[in-house]
C-alpha positions, 0 to 999 in steps of 0.5 A: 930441718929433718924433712918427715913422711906422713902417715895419714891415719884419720878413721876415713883412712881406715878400710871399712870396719864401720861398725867398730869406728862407731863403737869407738867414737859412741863410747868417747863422746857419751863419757863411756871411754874404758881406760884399756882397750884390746882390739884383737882380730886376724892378720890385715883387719887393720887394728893397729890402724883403728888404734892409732886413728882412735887416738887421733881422733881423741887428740884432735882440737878441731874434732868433727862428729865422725872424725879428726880434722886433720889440720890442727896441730895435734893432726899434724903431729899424728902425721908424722909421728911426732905427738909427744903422748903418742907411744908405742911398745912392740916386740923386739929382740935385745940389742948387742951391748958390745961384742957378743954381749947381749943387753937384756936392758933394750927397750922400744926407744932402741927401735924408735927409727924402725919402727916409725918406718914400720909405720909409715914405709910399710903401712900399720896393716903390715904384720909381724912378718914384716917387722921382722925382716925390717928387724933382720930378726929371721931366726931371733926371739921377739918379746917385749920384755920386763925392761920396757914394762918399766919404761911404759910406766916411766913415761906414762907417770910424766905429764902429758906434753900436749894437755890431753890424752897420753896413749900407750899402745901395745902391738902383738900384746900376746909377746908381752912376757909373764913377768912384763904383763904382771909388772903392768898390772897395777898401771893398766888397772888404776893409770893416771888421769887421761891415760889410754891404753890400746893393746893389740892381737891376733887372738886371745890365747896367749894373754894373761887373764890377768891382763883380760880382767882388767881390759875392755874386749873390742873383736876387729872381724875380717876386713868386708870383701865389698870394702877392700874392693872398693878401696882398691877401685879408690887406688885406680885399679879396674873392676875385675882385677878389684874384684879378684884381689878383694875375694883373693885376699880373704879380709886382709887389707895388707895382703890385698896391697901385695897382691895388687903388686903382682900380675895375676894375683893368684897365678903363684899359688895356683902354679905352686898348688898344681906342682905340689899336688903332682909332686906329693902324688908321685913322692918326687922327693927332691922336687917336694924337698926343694918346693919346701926351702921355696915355700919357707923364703915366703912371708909367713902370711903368704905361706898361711894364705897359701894354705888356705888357698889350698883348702879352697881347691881340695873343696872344688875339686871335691865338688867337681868329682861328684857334680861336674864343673856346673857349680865350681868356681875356677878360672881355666888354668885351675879348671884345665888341671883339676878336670884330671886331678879331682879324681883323686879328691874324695869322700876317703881322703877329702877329711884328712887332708882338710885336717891336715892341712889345717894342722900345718896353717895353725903350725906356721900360725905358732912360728914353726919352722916351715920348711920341716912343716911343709916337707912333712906335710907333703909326705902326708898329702901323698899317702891320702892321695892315694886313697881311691874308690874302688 
């Protein structure tokens, strides 16, 4: 017998958004259930999370007024995955039928076994990044496709296995192709009795509203940095160290647990940032062009935090030119560098540089490439750095 890892997902497990769990337990139990939900919010605010308690919850036989029980035997199968009306669609990219011949017939099912380690090994707050490492799919196109549109409606048009609830849910919606969202339309606005779907984004920009219209919006905000540091106090880590990471991760729970991997969660960043800062100043082209490939080998989160991170130091050493350390908050390595480098942050560049910057977060946000979008934006940073009061 297959011996199979649990994924405990019960709304307990679920890192604060209180509000949003109430929201969601208010609408079933008053009859008010919307038959398509899209729970979008930024990266690490725990909406695959929320969607696959939410279905736990709904298939429990045992439900109590705030949760799943979590011993019956629908719980049991959400543990391990194996709820037969439980279904996943997610982005992915078509699979070699034969030698350099490309099957456009993939579907999720190709994926099944990835993705249920996806789940379990790297936790549903993992991102899309992640995915496609487990994918080895660095430099290849994910979508979900046309094919797998058929495949939902296929499975969804059976009876449900368990009795209940059959639940679809769509992860990173936003890669549905037109002709994959437009192929849905007639499931998602009129499904079978009992049929739930749950679609899932980081925003709305890139859904069809066609698919808007049909769809009941729930928004998942950022993560209370009060809730990420308590959770963290729950896995025994110490108070200050709970506290700096849960500030740090800037309300994402997946990246708070890498963070927590590392000795000093924001000594890479701030040694990247000094570096970078006296590279772009003095336009060492080789060093700028080699940060460059070091800061594309990141995760395309970390780069994204490391921006903003950036960002968060142009502020403080604005303010620490102009008003002296009194009100700053820096530990001493990021102090001891920008009582010299502040100088050079001012009301001539601290705009441009903000916009900059910005510019390059929303860049990588779009999977541009990284490296050719940090080494410009470098190049940039150098010019505005230059800009001195007289």
């Amino acid at each position: 017998m297959v011996a199979f890892k649990k994924l405990r997902m019960r709304f307990s497990e679920v890192i604060g958004q209180q509000e949003v769990k109430d929201r969601l337990r208010k609408s079933f139990r008053e009859g008010r259930l919307a038959h398509a939900l899209l729970l979008h919010g930024p990266e690490g605010c725990g909406q695959l999370t929320i969607a696959i308690a939410f279905a736990q919850f709904i298939a429990c036989t045992q439900r109590m007024e705030s949760d799943s029980c979590g011993q019956c035997n629908s719980c049991k199968k959400f543990a391990t995955l194996q709820f037969a009306d439980l279904h996943f669609a997610f982005p992915f990219f078509n699979k070699p039928k034969g030698e350099s011949i490309i099957s456009e017939k993939t579907t999720c099912d190709d994926y099944a076994r990835e993705w249920r380690e996806h789940l379990i090994s790297d936790t549903p707050y993992a991102n899309l990044d992640t995915w496609r490492k487990k994918l080895d799919a660095e430099n290849k196109q994910l979508h979900v496709s046309v094919y797998e549109a058929q495949s939902i409606i296929n499975k969804l048009s059976l009876k449900s296995y368990e009795g209940g609830y059959k639940f679809m849910i769509v992860w990173h919606a936003d890669y549905m192709k037109p002709e994959t969202a437009n192929k849905l339309l007639k499931i998602v606005e009129e499904p079978p009795d009992k049929t739930l779907f749950i679609f899932i984004a980081n925003s709305l920009e890139n859904i069809l509203p066609t698919i808007l219209s049909r769809v009941q919006s729930v928004h998942i905000p950022k993560i209370d940095a009060e809730a990420i540091y308590q959770a963290l106090l729950g896995r025994a880590m110490d108070e200050t160290r709970a506290k700096e990471i849960a500030h740090f991760a800037d309300g994402n729970w997946f990246f708070a647990t890498q963070l927590s991997k590392t000795e000093n969660p924001n000594a890479f960043f701030s040694e990247q940032f000094q570096h970078w800062m006296r590279w772009c100043y003095k336009r060492e082209v080789v060093q700028l062009v080699k940060w460059s490939d070091k800061m594309h080998a990141l995760l395309r989160d970390e780069q994204k935090h490391y921006l903003r991170y950036v960002l968060e130091q142009l502020r403080h050493n604005l303010v620490l030119n102009y008003t002296g350390e009194d009100i700053v908050r820096m530990n001493d390595s990021e102090l001891s560098f920008s009582v010299k480098f502040s100088q050079f942050i001012n009301h001539l560049n601290i705009e441009d540089l903000y916009m900059e910057i910005t510019k390059a977060h929303d860049d990588i946000g779009r999977n541009a490439y990284s490296k050719m979008v940090f080494l410009d934006l470098s190049f940039r940073v150098h010019h505005l750095l230059q800009r001195k009061e007289g």
